[in-house]
C-alpha positions as CSV (number, residue, x, y, z in Angstrom):
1,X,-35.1,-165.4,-199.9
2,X,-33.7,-168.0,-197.5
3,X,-32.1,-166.5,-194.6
4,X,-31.4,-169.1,-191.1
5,X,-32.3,-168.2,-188.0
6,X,-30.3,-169.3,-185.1
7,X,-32.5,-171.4,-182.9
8,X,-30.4,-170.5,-179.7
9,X,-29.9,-166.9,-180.4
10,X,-33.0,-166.4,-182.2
11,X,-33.5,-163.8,-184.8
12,X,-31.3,-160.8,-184.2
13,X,-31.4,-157.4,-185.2
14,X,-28.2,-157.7,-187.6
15,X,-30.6,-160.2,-189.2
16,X,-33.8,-158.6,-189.4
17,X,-31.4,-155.6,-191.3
18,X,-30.2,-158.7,-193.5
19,X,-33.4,-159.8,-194.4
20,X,-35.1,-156.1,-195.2
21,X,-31.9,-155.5,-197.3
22,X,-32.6,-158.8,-199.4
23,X,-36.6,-157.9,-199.8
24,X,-35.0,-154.6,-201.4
25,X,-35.7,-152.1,-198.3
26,X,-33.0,-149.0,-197.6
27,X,-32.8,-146.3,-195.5
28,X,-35.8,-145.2,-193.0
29,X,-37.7,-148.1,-194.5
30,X,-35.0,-151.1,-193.8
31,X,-35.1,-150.2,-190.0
32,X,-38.6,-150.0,-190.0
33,X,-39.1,-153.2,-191.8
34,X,-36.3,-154.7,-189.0
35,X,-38.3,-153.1,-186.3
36,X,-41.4,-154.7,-187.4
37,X,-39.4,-158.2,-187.9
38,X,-38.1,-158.4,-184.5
39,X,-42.0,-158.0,-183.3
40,X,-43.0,-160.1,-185.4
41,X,-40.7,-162.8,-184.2
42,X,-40.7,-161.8,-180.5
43,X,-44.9,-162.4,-180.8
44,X,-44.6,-165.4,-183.3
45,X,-41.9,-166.8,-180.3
46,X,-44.0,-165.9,-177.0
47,X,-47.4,-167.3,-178.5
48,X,-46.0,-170.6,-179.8
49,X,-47.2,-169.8,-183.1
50,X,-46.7,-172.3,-186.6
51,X,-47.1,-169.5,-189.0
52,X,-47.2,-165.9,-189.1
53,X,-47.8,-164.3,-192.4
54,X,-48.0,-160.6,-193.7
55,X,-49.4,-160.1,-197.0
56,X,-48.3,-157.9,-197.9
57,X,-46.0,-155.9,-196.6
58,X,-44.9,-153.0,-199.1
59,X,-43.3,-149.5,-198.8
60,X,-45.7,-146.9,-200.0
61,X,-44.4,-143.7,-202.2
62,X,-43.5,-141.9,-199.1
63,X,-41.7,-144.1,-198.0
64,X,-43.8,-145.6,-195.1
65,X,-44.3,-148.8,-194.4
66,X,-47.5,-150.4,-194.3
């Protein structure tokens, strides 16, 4: 997926939701998978960092996120 990130604003919660909603996510899970964006790019933003990866990130059965 390609989704821009406004470098003044940053990455904001509507687009975190965005994002989760393209990888496929709904429900409990999309919010989760936001929530888990916007730390991701709050750390990946305060430590300077060239790339953050999670592989992978996946919704199990139940629903959770892991």
């Amino acid at each position: 997926i390609h989704h821009p990130i406004d470098v003044i604003t940053g990455l904001e919660h509507k687009d975190a939701l965005t994002i989760g909603e393209k990888l496929g996510f709904r429900n409990d899970a999309l919010k989760e998978v936001a929530d888990t964006m916007m730390k991701l790019y709050d750390l990946f933003m305060k430590k300077d960092i060239i790339l953050l990866e999670i592989n992978p990130l996946t919704e199990a059965a139940d629903g959770k996120i892991y």
